[in-house]
C-alpha atoms as one frame of an Amber mdcrd trajectory, in Angstrom:
protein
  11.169   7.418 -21.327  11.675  11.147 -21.423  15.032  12.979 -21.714  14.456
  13.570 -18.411  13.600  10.111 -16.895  15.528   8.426 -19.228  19.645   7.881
 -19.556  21.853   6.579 -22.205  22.761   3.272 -21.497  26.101   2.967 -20.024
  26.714  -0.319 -19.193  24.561  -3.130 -18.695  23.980  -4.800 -15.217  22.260
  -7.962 -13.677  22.239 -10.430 -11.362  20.809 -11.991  -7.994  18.426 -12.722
  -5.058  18.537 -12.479  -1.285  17.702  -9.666   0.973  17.419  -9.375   4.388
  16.536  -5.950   6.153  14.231  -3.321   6.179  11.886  -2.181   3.898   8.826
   0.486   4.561  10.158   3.520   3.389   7.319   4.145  -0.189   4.480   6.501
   0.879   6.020   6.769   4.861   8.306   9.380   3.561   5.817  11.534   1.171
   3.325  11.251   3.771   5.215  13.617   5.903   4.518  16.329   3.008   0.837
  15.537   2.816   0.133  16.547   6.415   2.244  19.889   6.103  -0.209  20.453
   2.915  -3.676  18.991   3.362  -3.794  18.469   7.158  -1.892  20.306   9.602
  -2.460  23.617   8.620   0.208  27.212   8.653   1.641  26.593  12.015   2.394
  22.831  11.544   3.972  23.439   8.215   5.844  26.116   9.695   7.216  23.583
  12.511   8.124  20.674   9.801   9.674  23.295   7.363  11.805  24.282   9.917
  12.706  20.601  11.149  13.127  19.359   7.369  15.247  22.034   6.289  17.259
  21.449   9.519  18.010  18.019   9.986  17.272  16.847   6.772  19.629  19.046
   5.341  22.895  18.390   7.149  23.012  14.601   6.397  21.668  14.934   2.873
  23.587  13.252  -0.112  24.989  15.038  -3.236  23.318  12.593  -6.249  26.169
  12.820  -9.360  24.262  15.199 -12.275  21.484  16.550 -10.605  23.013  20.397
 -10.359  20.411  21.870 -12.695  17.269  19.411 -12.036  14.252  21.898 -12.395
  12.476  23.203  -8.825   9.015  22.642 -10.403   8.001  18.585 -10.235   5.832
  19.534 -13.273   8.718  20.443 -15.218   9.815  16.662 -15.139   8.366  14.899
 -18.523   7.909  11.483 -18.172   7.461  11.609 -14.492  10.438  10.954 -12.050
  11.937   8.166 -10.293  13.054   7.766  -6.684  15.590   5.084  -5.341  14.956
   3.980  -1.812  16.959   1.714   0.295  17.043  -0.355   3.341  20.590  -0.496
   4.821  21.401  -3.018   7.284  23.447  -0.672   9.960  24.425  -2.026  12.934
  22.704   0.780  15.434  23.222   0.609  19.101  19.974   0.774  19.870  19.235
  -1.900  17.819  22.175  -4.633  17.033  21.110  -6.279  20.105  18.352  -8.054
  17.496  20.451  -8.998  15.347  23.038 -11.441  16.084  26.084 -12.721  14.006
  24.961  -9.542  11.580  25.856  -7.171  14.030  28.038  -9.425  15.963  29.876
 -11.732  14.383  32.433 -12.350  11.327  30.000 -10.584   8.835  29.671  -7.644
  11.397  31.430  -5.314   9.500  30.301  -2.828   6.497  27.086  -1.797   5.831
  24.837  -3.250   2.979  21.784  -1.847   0.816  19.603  -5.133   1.349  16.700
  -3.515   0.286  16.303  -1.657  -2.605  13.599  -0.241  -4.327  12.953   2.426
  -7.684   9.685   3.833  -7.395   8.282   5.421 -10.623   6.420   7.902 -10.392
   4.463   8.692 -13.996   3.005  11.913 -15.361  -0.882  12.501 -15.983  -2.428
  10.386 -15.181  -0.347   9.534 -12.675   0.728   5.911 -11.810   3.243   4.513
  -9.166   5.523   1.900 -10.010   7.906   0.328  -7.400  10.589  -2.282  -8.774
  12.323  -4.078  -6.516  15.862  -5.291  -7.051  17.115  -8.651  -4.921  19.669
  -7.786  -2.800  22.175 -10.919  -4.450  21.287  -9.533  -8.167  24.782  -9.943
  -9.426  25.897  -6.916 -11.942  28.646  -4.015 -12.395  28.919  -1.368  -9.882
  30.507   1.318 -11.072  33.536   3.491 -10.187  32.107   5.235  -6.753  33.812
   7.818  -4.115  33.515   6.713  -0.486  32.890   8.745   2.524  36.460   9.253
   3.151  36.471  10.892  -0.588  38.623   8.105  -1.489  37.888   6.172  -5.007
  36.641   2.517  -4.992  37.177   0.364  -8.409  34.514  -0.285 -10.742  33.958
  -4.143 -10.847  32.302  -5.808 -13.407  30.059  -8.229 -11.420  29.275  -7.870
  -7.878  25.929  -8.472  -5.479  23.449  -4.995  -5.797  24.236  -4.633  -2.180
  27.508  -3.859  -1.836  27.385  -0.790  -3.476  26.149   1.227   0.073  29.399
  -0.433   0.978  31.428   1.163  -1.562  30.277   5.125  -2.156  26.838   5.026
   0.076  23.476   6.139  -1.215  25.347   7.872  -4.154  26.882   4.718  -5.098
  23.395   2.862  -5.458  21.966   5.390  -7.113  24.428   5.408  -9.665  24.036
   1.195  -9.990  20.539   1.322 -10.349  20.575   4.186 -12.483  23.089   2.173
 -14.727  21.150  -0.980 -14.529  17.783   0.629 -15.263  18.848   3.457 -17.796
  16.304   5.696 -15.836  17.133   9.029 -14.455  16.955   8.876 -10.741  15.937
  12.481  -9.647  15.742  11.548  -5.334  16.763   9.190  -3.337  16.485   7.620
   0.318  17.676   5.244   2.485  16.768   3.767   6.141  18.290   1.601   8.481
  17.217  -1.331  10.567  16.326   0.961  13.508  14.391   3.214  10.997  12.320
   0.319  10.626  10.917   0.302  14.087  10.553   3.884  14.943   8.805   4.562
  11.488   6.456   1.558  11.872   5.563   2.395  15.580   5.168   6.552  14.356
   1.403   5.305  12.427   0.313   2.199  14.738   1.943  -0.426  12.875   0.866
  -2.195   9.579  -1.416  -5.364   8.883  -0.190  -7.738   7.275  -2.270 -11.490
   6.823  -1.011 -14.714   6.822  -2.113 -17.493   4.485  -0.357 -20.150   6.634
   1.444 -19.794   9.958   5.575 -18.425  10.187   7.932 -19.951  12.047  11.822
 -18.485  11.485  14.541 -19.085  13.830  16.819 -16.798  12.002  14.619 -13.674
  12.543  12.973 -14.737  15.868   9.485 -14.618  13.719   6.692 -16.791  15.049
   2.994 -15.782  13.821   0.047 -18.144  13.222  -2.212 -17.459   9.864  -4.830
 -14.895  10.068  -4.293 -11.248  10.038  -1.945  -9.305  12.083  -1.081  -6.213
  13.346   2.634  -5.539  13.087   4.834  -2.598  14.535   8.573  -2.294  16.016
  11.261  -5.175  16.177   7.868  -7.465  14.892   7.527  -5.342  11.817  10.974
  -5.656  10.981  11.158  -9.422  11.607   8.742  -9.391   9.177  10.302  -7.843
   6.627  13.583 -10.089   7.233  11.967 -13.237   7.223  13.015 -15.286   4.040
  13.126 -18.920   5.556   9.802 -18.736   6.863   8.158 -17.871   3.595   7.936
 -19.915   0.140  10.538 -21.693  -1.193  12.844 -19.573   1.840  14.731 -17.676
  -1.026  15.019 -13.738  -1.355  12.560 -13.696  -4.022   9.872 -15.128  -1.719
  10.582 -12.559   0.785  10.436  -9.797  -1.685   7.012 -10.703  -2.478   6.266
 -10.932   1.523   7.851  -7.568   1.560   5.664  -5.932  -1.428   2.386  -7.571
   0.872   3.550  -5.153   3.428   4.585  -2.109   1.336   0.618  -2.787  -0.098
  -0.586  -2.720   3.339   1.232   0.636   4.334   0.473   2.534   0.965  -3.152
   1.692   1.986  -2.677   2.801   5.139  -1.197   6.187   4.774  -3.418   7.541
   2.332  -6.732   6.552   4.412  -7.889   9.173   7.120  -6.560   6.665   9.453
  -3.035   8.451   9.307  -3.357  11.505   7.245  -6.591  12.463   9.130  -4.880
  12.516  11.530  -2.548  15.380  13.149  -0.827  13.778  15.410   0.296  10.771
  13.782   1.107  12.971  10.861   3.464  15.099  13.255   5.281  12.268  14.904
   6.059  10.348  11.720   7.123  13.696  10.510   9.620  13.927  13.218  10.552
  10.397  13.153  11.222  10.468   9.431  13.502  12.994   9.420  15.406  11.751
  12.146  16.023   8.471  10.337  16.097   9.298   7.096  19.143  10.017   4.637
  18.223  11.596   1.638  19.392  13.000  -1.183  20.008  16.940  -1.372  17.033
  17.298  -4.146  14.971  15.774  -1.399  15.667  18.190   1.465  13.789  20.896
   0.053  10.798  20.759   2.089   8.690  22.206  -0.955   9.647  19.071  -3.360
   8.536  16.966  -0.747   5.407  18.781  -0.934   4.989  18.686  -4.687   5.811
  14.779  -4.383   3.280  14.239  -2.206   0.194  16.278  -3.761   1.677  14.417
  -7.000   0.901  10.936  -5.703  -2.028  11.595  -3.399  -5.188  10.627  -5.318
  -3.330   7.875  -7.063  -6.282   5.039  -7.507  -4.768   1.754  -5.466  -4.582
  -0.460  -9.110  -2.450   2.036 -10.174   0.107   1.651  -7.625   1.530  -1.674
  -8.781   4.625  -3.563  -7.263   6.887  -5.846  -9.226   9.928  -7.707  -8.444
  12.666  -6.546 -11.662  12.790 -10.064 -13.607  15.889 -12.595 -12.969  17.263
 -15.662 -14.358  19.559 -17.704 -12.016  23.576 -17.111 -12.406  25.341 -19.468
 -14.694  28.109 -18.812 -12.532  26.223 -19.561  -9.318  22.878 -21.111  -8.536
  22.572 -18.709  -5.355  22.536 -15.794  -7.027  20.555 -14.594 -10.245  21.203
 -12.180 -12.987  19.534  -9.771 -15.298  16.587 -10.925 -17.478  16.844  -8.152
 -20.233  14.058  -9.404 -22.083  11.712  -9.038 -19.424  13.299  -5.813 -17.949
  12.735  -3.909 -21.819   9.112  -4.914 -21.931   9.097  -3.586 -18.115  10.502
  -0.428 -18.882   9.034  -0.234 -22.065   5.155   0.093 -20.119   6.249   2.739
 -17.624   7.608   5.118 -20.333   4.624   4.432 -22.533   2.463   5.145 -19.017
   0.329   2.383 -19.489  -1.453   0.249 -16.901   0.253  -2.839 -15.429  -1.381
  -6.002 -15.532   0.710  -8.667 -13.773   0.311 -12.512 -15.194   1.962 -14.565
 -13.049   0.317 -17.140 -11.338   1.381 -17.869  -7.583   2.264 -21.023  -6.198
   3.922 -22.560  -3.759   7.477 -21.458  -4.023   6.084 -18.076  -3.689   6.731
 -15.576  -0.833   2.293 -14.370  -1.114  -0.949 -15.953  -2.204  -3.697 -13.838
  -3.614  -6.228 -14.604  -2.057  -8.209 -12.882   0.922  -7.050 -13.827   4.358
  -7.119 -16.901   6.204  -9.001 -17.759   9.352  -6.406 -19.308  11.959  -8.743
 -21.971  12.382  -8.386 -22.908   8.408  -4.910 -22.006   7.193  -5.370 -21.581
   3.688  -3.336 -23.925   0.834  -1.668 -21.953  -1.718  -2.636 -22.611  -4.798
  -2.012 -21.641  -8.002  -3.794 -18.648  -8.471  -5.533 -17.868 -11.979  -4.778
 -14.866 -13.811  -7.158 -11.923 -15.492  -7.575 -12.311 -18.862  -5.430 -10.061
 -20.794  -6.931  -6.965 -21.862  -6.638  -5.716 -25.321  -6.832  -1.693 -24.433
  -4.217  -0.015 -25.574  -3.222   1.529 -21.997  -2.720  -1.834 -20.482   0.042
  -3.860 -20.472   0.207  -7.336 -19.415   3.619  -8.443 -18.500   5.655 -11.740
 -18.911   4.991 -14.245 -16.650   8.246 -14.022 -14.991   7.509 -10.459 -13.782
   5.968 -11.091 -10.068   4.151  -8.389  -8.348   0.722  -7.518  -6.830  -1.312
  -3.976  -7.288  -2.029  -2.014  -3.869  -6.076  -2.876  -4.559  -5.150  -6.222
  -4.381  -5.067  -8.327  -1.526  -2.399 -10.843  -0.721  -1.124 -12.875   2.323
   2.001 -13.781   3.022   2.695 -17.850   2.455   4.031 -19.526   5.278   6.208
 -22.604   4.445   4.371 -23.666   7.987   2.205 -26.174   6.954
């Protein structure tokens, strides 16, 4: 990568799999920034510049090195990176849907179950999102809490303790370390961000290869395609017993379906044709929404957006970062660096991803196009495109998992 995307490796971390809670936040948040631009016109802009620098102001998050990042997103070679995050807050509003989580022995503390790095690359311009598993076990570094107080560095905890220990600073800082990328902005969202966000553009559709049934989340859909929005949305998201093999890296793959879905979504005219929507996810973003300081300049948000507009769908490509289980525990999963370096070693070279792994059963999606109800589909293994020899595509291991926006999945219901 770049001097500017790219760190000096610190300290090497890895680890594991699991990860409940939310998840939408990709294109949801830059969208906001296309409708001040390309839609809403001088007195809209005028009414979100003054709400963004606002609100999104006061509960923005100093990121650790970022005091002389340039104003100009052109000025950053190599692209730029964003970390976003899903924390699993117990709201008031909202821990009513949650049970033991928000009520029981594990109620306290708040944990980054979801958490993403999105890549963005220069000309011409690609999207990347990685996502980490929630249990990947690695060291989290030295971190100041809210209080200003100092936590410990440890040299092998779960990803998603980290919110825990210095908030969206702290994960910044772990993924940062992990990755050896440069993380210029950052997000995060709660549970209850979930809902408001999803309901703000109409909901998402999502399609199910076989039917899901999960007592855990209170998710019961039948295969075909769906609409989902609010506390349905999120139960989506959450599930992990009712898809594949019912582990975390099943559900990130369900997750990535819906991420697919949205991305699709917000770029059509459906939602940035569209003033009003545009306005009231605008005002719902911001009020649930933490981001980083870089990201409360309501001009960056701007740039972002006009950066990533006209990216083609098969260049927006998401892929799960590659894992091998523990050898301390068989629940949780660690690091594989192999993988990870050819990973890395695409996005700084800005070539095209071509994903290689072939779907099956244990799987959270199917490629495939949706079922009927009537015929729930059988996942099968799935064959993959023959490798291309250009020289700006880059077919990864096997063990990286992932799906391109252009492509369509549907989420595989252990439901047979």
């Amino acid at each position: 990568m770049s001097e500017n995307t790219r760190r000096r490796r610190t300290v090497a971390r890895h680890g594991q799999l699991r990860s409940p809670g939310p998840v939408s936040q990709l294109l949801k948040f830059l969208s906001i920034a296309m409708a001040v631009v390309l839609i809403s016109g001088i007195g809209v802009a005028a009414y979100v510049y003054v709400d963004l620098s606002s609100t999104v102001s006061a509960n923005a998050v100093d990121l650790d090195g970022q005091e002389d990042l340039p104003p100009d997103i052109s000025a950053y070679k190599g692209g730029f990176n964003l970390v976003l995050t899903g924390v699993d807050t117990c709201e008031d509003d909202y821990k009513q849907y949650f049970g033991d989580r928000c009520s029981g022995d594990d109620a306290e503390g708040n944990l980054n179950d979801v958490n993403l790095l999105v890549h963005v690359s220069e000309e011409p311009r690609r999207i990347t999102v990685v996502s980490f598993p929630r249990d990947l076990m690695i060291p989290i570094p030295e971190c100041e809490d809210e209080n200003g107080n100092a936590t410990a560095a440890m040299s092998k905890q779960p990803l998603n303790v980290a919110y825990s220990d210095g908030g969206l600073n702290c994960v910044v800082r772990t993924i940062s370390a992990l990755t050896d990328q440069e993380v210029q902005f950052a997000a995060s969202v709660t549970f209850g961000g979930v809902i408001e966000i999803t309901n703000a553009i109409g909901g998402v559709d999502v399609c199910l290869a076989n039917p899901i049934r999960d007592r855990y989340t209170g998710l019961d859909m039948a295969a075909g395609t769906h609409t989902v929005q609010g506390l349905e949305a999120l139960q989506f998201l959450r599930t992990r017993h009712g898809v594949g093999d019912g582990s975390d890296l099943g559900r990130i793959g369900n997750q990535q379906q819906y991420m697919s879905s949205l991305a699709r979504k917000l770029i059509s005219g459906e939602v940035l044709g569209n003033v009003p929507v545009m306005l009231k996810l605008a005002n719902t973003g911001i009020q649930n929404l933490e981001t980083s300081t870089s990201l409360a300049d309501p001009m960056m948000i701007v740039q972002i957006a006009l950066a990533v507009k006209s990216v083609p769908f098969e260049d927006i490509v998401f892929v799960q970062y590659p894992t091998l289980t523990d050898w301390d525990n068989p629940n949780k999963v660690v690091p594989n660096d192999e993988a990870a370096a050819t990973l890395w070693d695409a996005i700084e070279a800005n070539a095209q991803l071509q994903i290689t792994h072939q779907n099956n059963s244990n799987d959270g999606v199917v490629v495939q196009e949706p079922a009927t109800p009537t015929e729930p589909a059988t996942p099968t293994q799935e064959a993959s495109p023959a490798p291309t020899t250009s020289p700006d595509v880059v077919a990864l291991p096997d063990s990286i998992k992932g799906n391109s926006a252009a492509q369509q999945t549907c989420s595989n219901g252990n439901v047979r």
